[in-house]
VEXZATOR-789073 format. One record per residue (C-alpha): residue in three letters; x, y, z. Coordinates in nm, 2 decimals, padded with zeros to 4 digits. Last residue first. Layout:
N
REC residu     xx     yy     zz
REC    ALA      X      Y      Z
...
//
This chain:
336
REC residu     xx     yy     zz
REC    UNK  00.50 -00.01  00.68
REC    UNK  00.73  00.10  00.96
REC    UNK  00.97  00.21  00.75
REC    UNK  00.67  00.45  00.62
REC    UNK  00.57  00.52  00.97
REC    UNK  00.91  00.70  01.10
REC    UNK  01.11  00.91  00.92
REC    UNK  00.84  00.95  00.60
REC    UNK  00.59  00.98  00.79
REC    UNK  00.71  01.17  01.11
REC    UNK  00.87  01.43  00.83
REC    UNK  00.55  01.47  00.63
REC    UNK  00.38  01.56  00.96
REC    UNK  00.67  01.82  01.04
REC    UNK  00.58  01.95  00.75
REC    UNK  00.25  01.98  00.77
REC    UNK  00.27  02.16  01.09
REC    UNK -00.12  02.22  01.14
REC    UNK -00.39  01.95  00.93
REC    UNK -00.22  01.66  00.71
REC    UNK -00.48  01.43  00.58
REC    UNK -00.32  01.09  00.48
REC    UNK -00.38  00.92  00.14
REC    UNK -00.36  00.56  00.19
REC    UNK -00.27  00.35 -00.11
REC    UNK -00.36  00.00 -00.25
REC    UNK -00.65 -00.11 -00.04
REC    UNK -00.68 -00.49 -00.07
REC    UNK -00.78 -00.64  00.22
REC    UNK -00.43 -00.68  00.38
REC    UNK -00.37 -00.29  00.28
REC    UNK -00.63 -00.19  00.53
REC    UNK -00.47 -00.44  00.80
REC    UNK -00.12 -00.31  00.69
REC    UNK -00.28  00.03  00.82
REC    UNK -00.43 -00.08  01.13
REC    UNK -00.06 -00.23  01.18
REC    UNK  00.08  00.05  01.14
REC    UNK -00.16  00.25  01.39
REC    UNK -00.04  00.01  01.63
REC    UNK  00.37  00.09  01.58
REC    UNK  00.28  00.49  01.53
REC    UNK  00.16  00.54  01.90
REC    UNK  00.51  00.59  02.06
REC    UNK  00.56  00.86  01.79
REC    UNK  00.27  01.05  01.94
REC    UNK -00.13  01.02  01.97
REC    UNK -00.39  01.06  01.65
REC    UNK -00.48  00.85  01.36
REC    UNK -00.78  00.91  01.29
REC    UNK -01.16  00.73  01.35
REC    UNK -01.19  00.48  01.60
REC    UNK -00.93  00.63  01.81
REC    UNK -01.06  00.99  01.80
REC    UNK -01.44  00.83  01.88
REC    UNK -01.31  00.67  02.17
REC    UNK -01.14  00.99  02.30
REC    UNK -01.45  01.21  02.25
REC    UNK -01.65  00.97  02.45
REC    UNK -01.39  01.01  02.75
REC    UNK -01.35  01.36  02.73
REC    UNK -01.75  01.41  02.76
REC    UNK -01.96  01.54  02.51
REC    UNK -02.18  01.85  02.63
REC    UNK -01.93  02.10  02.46
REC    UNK -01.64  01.96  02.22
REC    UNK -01.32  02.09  02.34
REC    UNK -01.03  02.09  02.10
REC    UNK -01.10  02.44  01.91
REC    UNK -01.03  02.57  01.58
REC    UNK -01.37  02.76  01.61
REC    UNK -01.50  02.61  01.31
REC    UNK -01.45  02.30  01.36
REC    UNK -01.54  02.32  01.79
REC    UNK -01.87  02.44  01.61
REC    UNK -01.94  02.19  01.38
REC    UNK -01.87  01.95  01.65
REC    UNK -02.07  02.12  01.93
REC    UNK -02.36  02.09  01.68
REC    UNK -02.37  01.75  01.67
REC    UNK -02.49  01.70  02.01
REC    UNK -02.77  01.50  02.01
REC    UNK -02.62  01.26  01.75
REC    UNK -02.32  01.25  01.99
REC    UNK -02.56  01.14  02.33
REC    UNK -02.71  00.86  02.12
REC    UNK -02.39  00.73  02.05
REC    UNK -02.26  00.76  02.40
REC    UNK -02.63  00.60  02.46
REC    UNK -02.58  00.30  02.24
REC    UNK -02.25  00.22  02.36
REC    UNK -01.98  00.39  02.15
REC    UNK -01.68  00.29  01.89
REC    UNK -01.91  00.07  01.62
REC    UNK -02.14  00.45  01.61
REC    UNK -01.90  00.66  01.49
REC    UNK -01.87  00.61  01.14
REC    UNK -02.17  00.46  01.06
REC    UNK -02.38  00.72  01.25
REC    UNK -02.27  01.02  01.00
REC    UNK -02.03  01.26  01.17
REC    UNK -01.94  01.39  00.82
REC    UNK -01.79  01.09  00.78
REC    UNK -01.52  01.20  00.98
REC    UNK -01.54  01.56  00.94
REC    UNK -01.72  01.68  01.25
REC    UNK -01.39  01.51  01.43
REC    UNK -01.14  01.76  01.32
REC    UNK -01.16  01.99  01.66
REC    UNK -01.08  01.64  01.85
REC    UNK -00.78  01.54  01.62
REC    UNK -00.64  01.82  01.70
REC    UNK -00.72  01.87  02.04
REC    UNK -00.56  01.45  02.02
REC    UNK -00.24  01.58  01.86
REC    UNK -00.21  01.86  02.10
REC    UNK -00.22  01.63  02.36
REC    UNK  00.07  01.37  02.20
REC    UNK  00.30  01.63  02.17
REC    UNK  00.54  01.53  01.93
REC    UNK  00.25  01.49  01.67
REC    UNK  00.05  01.24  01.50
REC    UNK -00.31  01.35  01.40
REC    UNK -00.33  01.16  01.04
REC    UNK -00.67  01.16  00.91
REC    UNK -00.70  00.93  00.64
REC    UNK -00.89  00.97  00.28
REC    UNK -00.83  00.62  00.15
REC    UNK -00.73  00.49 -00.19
REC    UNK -00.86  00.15 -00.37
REC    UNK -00.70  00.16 -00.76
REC    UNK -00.82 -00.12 -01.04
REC    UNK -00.58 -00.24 -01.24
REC    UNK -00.52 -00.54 -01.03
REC    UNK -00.88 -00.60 -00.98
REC    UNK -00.92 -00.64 -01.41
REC    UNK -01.28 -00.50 -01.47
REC    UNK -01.56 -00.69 -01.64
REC    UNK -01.85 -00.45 -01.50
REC    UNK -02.00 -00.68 -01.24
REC    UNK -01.67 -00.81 -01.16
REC    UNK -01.53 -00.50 -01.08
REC    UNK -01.88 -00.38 -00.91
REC    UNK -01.84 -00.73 -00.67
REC    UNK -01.46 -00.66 -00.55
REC    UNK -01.55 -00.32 -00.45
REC    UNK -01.85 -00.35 -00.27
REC    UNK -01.68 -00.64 -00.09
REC    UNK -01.38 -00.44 -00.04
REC    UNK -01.69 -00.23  00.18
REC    UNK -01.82 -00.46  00.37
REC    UNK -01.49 -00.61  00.49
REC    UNK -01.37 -00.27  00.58
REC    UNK -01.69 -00.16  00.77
REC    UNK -01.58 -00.22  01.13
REC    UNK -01.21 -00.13  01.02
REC    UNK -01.30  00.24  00.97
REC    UNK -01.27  00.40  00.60
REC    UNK -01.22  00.80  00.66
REC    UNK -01.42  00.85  00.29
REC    UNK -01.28  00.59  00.01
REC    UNK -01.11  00.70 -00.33
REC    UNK -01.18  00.51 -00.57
REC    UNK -01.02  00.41 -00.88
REC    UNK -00.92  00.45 -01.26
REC    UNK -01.30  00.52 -01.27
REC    UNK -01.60  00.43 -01.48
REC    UNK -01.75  00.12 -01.41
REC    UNK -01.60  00.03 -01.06
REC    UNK -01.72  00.40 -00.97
REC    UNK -02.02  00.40 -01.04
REC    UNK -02.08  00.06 -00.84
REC    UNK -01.90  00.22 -00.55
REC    UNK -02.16  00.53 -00.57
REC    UNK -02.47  00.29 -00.53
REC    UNK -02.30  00.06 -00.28
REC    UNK -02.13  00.30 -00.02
REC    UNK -01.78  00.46 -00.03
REC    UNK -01.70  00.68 -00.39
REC    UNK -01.44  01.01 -00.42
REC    UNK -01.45  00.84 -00.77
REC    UNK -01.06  00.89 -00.89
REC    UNK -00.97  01.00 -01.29
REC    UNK -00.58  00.95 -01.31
REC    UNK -00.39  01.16 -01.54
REC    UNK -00.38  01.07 -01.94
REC    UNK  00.03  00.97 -02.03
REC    UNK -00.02  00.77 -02.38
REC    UNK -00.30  01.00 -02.45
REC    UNK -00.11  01.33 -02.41
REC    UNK -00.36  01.60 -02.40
REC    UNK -00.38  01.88 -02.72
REC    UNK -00.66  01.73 -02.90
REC    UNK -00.89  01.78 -02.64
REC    UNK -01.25  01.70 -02.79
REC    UNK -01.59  01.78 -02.73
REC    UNK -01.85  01.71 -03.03
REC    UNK -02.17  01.78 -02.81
REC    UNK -02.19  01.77 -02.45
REC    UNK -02.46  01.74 -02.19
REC    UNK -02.51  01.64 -01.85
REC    UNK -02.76  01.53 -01.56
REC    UNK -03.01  01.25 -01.75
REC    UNK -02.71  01.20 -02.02
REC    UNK -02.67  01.33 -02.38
REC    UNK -02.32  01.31 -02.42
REC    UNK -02.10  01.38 -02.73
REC    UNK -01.70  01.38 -02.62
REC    UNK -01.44  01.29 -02.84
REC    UNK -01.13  01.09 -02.71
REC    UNK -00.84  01.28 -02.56
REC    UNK -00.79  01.03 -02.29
REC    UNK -00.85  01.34 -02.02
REC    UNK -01.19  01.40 -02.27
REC    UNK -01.32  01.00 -02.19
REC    UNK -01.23  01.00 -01.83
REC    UNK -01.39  01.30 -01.78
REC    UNK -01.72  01.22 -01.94
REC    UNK -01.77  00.87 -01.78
REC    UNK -01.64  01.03 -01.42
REC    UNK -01.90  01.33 -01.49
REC    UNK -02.20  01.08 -01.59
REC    UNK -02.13  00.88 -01.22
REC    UNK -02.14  01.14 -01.06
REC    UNK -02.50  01.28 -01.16
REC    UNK -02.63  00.90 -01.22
REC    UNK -02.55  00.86 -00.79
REC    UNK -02.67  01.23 -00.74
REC    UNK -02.98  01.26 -00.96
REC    UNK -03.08  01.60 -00.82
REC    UNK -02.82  01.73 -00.64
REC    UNK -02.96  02.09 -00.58
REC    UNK -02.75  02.38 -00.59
REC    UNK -02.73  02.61 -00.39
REC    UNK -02.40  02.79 -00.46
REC    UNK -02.22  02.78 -00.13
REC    UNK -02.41  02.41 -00.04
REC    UNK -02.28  02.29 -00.42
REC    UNK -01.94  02.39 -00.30
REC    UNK -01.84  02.18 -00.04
REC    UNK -01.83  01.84 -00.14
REC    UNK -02.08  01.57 -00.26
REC    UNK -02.11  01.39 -00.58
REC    UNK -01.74  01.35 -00.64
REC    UNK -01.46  01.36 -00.87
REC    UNK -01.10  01.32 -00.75
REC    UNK -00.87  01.41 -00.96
REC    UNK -00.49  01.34 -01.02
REC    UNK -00.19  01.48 -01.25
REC    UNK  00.14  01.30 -01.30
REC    UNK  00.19  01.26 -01.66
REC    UNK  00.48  01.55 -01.73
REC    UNK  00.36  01.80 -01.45
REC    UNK  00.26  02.03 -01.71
REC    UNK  00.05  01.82 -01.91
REC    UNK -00.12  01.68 -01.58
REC    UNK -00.20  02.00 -01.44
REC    UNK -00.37  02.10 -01.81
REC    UNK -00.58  01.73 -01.83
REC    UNK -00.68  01.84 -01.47
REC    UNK -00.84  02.16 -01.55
REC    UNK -00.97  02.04 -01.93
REC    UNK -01.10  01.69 -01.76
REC    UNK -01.30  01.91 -01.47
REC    UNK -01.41  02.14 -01.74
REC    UNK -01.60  01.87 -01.91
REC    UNK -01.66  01.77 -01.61
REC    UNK -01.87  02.11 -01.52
REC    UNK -01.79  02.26 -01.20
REC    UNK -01.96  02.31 -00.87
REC    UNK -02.23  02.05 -00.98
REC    UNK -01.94  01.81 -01.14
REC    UNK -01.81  01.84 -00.79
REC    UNK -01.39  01.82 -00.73
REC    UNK -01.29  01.67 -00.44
REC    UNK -00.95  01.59 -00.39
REC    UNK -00.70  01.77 -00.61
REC    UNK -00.37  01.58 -00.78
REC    UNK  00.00  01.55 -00.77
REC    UNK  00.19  01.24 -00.81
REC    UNK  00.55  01.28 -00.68
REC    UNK  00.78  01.19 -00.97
REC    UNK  01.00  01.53 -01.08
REC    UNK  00.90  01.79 -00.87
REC    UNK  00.94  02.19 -00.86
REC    UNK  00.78  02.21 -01.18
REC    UNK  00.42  02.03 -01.08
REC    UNK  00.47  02.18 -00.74
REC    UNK  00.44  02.54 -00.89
REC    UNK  00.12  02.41 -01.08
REC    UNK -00.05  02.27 -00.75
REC    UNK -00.21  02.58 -00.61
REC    UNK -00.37  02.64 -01.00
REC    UNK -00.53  02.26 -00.93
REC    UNK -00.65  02.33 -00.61
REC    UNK -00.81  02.67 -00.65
REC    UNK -00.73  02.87 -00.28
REC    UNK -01.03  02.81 -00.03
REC    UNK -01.36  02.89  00.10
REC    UNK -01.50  02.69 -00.12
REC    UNK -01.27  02.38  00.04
REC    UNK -01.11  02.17 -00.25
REC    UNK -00.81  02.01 -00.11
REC    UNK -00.46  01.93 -00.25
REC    UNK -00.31  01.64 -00.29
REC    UNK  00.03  01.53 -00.28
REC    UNK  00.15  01.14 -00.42
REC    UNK  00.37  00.90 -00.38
REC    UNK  00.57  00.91 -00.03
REC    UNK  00.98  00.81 -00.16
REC    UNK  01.11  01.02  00.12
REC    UNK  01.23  01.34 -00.13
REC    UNK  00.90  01.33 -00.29
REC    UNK  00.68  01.46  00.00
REC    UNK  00.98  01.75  00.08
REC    UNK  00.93  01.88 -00.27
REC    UNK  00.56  01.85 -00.24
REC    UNK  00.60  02.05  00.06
REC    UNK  00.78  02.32 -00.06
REC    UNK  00.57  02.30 -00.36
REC    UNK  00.24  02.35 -00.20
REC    UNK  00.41  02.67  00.05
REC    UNK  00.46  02.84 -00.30
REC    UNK  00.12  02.75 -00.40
REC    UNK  00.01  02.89 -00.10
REC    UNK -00.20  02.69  00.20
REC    UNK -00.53  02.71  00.36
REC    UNK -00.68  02.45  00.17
REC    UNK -00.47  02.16  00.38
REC    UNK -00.28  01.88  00.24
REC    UNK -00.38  01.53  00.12
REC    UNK -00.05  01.30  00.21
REC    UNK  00.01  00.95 -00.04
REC    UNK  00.14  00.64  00.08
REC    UNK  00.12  00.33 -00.10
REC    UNK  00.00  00.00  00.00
//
């Protein structure tokens, strides 16, 4: 299993490359960067990275065919991966940010995504374009310019049934949403089934993972950290939390989901009317959090991920990204 790191929005495209540049130097595979409204335009953020590096994939996580159309997804990333020589990287996705800022309304979500992946994949290979789906349209679209031998790699930011089975069809890959071990199995299965339902090779098939990674020198701030982050674990969905609770710690979290938004958007560690202990449980479950003494379990979580047939883990850096890339490529990559 690979290791890729997914960076914060908050960050300059100079600040992007520095960091790319470090990524590459211990061997980790690919940088992404992240989509957030509020934030700098992923792919532009990238381009300095593209000609600072040399073999360090680079790619943005998650792009919304209803904040952006995938016509223009494939001419955004097709452009990245020109410049970077081959190593440019989407993730396309139903949800995301952006359609909440704009108002837009889903619609067909599943059939929504699952159009943009087909359309994207087909204009990043240079092929023509003439759609006439239930979401989107296109007539006669074709990018002449890209490099067909060298197209960059279409993702499916896909994790239950409906959107896995999208994905298996149409994608290079998937890239999985804070997976937990209680709904691995489940999930692979998902996987394995769409690939055989749609006649795809396994082996070419790519199984990614958006990780939290938490690890600090100071193990406290690592878990305030990891505590503020929690709201975005699933986005706090029951799934996610609710194999780490008793039924009325889990109950006592869906009453008190608010105090997670807000401790996310305050930057703050304390999560009101939740107490420590529940907090703590949910942290394990769901990042990787604690200091260097905790990297030797979290490893093996991770080999247990790659034991079923994930093939790279892309961890989510948050403050001190560079001392983050440092602990993984000093310390957890040997150790994987």
């Amino acid at each position: 299993m690979l290791t890729d790191i997914i960076l914060e929005a908050d960050l300059t495209p100079a600040q992007v490359a520095e960091l790319a540049v470090l990524a590459e130097g211990y061997g980790i595979r690919g940088v992404w960067t992240q989509n957030y409204a509020s934030g700098r335009d992923p792919f532009l953020c990238l381009m300095p990275a593209a000609a600072a590096t040399k073999r360090v994939m680079l790619g943005a996580v998650v792009i919304s065919p209803y904040e952006m159309h995938p016509l223009k997804i494939a001419n955004a990333v097709s452009t990245l991966n020109e410049y970077a020589g081959g190593r440019g990287m989407v993730v396309v996705g139903g949800g995301g940010e952006w359609p909440g800022v704009l108002g837009v309304k889903y619609g067909k979500r599943v059939t929504g995504a699952g159009e943009a992946v087909a359309m994207v994949k087909r204009a990043v290979s240079g092929e023509v374009v003439s759609w006439k789906g239930q979401v989107y349209s296109a007539r006669y679209f074709q990018s002449k310019w890209v490099d067909r031998t060298r197209p960059p790699l279409v993702y499916a930011g896909a994790t239950g049934p409906k959107m896995m089975d999208m994905a298996t069809r149409f994608a290079d890959g998937t890239m999985l949403s804070d997976m937990i071990l209680p709904m691995l199995d489940r999930t692979m299965g998902y996987v394995r089934e769409g690939l055989a339902k749609h006649g795809r090779d396994p082996a070419g098939f790519r199984v990614n993972n958006f990780c939290a990674f938490h690890i600090k020198d100071d193990r406290e701030a690592s878990y305030a950290e990891a505590r503020r982050e929690l709201m975005l674990r699933g986005w706090l969905d029951e799934p996610w939390y609710e194999p780490f609770l008793t039924h009325e710690e889990a109950a006592l979290v869906g009453a008190n989901k608010n105090a997670f938004l807000t401790a996310f958007r305050t930057k703050s560690g304390d999560i009101q009317g939740v107490p420590p202990e529940i907090c703590a449980k949910m942290v394990e479950g769901l990042s990787l959090a604690g200091d260097l003494s905790d990297l030797d379990r979290h490893a093996e979580r991770l080999r247990r991920f790659a034991a079923a047939g994930m093939t790279e883990n892309a961890l989510r850096l948050h403050d001190d990204p560079a001392r983050a890339i440092h602990i993984i490529g000093r310390e957890l990559m040997p150790r994987l």
